[in-house]
C-alpha positions as CSV (number, residue, x, y, z in Angstrom):
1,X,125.9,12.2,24.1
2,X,125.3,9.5,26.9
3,X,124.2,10.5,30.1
4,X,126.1,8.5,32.5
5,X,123.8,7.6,36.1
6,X,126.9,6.8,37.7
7,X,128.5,10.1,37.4
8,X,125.1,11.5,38.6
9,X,124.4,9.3,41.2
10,X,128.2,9.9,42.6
11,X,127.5,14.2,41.9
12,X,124.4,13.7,43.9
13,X,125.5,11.6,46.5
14,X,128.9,14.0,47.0
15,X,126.8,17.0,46.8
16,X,124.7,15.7,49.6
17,X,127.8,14.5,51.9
18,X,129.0,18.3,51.6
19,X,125.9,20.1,52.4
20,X,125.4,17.7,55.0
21,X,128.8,17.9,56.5
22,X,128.3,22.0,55.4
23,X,125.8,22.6,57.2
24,X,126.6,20.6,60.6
25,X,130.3,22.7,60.8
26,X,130.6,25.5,58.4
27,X,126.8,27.1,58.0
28,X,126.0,27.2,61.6
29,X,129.4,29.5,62.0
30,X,128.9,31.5,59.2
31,X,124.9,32.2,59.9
32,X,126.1,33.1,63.2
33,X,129.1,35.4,61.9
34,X,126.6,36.4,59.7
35,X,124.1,37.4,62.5
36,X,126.8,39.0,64.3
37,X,127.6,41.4,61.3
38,X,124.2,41.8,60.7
39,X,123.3,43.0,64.4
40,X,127.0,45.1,64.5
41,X,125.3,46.8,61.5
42,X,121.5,47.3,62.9
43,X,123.4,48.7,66.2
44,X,125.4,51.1,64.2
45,X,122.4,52.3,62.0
46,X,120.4,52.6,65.7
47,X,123.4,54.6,67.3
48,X,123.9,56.7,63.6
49,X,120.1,57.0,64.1
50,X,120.4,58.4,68.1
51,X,123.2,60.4,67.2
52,X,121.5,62.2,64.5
53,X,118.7,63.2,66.4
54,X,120.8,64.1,69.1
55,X,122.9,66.4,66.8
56,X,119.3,67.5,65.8
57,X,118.4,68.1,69.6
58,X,121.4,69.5,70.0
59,X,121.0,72.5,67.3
60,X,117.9,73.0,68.6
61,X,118.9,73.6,71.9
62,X,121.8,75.9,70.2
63,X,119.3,77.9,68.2
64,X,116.7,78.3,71.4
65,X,119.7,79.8,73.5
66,X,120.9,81.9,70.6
67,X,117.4,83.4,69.8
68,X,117.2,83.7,74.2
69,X,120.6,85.2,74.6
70,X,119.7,87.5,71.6
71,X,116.4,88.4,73.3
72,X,118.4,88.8,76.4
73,X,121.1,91.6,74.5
74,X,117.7,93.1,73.0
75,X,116.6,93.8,76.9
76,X,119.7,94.6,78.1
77,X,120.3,97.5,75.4
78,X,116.5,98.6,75.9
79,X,117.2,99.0,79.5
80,X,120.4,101.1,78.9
81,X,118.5,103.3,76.8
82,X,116.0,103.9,79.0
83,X,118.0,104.1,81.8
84,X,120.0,106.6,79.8
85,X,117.0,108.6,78.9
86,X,116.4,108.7,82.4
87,X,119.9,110.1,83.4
88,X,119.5,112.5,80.8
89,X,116.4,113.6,82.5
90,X,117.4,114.0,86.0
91,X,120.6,115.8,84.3
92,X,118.0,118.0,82.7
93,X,116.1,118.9,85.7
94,X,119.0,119.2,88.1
95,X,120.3,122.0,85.4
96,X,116.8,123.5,85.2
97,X,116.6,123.2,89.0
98,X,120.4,125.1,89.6
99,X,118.9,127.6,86.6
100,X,116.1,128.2,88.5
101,X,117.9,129.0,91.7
102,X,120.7,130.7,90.1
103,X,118.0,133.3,88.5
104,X,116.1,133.8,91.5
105,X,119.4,134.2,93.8
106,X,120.5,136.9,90.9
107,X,116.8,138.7,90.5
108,X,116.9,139.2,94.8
109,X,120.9,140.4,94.6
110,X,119.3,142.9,92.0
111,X,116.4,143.6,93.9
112,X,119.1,144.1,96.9
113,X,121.3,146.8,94.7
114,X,117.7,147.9,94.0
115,X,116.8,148.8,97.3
116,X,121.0,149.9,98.1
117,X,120.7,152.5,95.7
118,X,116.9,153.9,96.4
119,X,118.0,154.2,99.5
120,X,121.1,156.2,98.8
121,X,119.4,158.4,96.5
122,X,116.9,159.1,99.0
123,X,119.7,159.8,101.4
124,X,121.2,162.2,98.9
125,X,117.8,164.1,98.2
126,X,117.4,164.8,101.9
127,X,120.9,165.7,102.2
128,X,120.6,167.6,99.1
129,X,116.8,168.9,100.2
130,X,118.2,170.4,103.6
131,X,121.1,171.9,101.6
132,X,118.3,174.0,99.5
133,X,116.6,174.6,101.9
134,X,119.4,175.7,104.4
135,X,120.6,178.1,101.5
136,X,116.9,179.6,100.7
137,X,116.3,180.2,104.4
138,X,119.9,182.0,104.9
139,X,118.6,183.7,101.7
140,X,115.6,184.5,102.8
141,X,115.3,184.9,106.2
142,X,111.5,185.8,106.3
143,X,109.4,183.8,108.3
144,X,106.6,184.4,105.8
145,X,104.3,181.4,105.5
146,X,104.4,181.0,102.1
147,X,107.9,180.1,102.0
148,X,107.5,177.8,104.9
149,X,104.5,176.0,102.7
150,X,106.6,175.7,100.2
151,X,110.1,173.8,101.7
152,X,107.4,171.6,103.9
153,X,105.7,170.6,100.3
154,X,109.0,170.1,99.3
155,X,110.4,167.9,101.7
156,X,106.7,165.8,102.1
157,X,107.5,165.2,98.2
158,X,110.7,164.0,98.6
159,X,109.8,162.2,101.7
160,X,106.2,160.8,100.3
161,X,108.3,159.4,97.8
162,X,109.7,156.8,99.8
């Protein structure tokens, strides 16, 4: 095999020519279409980058007003409970209140009928007591002293009774 310098020369020669002429028109443009992509895909991975921590931001916010709005239901049903236990208790102590009055409006209308009927049976004994002792004295019209002692203890027992 013969190496032929000509041939190599020529390669050499042509291969310099089209790097030269390479490089002055088509390198420059593809470097820079190169660059382009290059930047188009470093913007992209920055904006992927943002977006994913504002998606992360984003669920964090999300989970800090879930956690407050479920504090906030927490509060809210705590406060109906105890405002519940509170109308519970005023209903309690109104009904304790109307108890109380209705007993003690019931204990004076029985202490009222109480005093009604003492004082009619007290008006029956002295009607009854000057009945006896109408009868005894038409029975017995003495005027003897013992007698006399008698209807006046009578009456001062039915009388002191009062």
């Amino acid at each position: 095999m013969e190496i032929v310098w000509t041939n190599i020369v020529f390669s050499i020669v042509a291969f310099g020519i089209l790097y030269f002429l390479l490089s002055k028109y088509a390198f420059s443009k593809l470097f820079a279409v190169m660059e382009k992509r290059r930047e188009l895909v470093m913007q992209q991975m920055d904006e992927a980058a943002k977006t994913r921590e504002q998606a992360v931001a984003y669920v964090e916010e999300q989970k800090q007003a879930l956690n407050s709005a479920r504090q906030e239901a927490q509060q809210i049903i705590q406060q109906s409970q105890i405002t519940s236990n509170q109308q519970v208790e005023q209903a309690l102590a109104q009904a304790k209140v109307e108890a109380a009055r209705v007993k003690e409006e019931a204990v004076r209308d029985i202490e009222n009928e109480k005093n009604k009927a003492v004082e009619e049976l007290r008006s029956e004994i002295g009607t009854a007591s000057v009945r006896i002792a109408s009868k005894l004295l038409k029975k017995e019209v003495s005027a003897s002293s013992e007698q006399e002692q008698l209807v006046n203890q009578y009456l001062n027992e039915v009388g002191g009774r009062s």
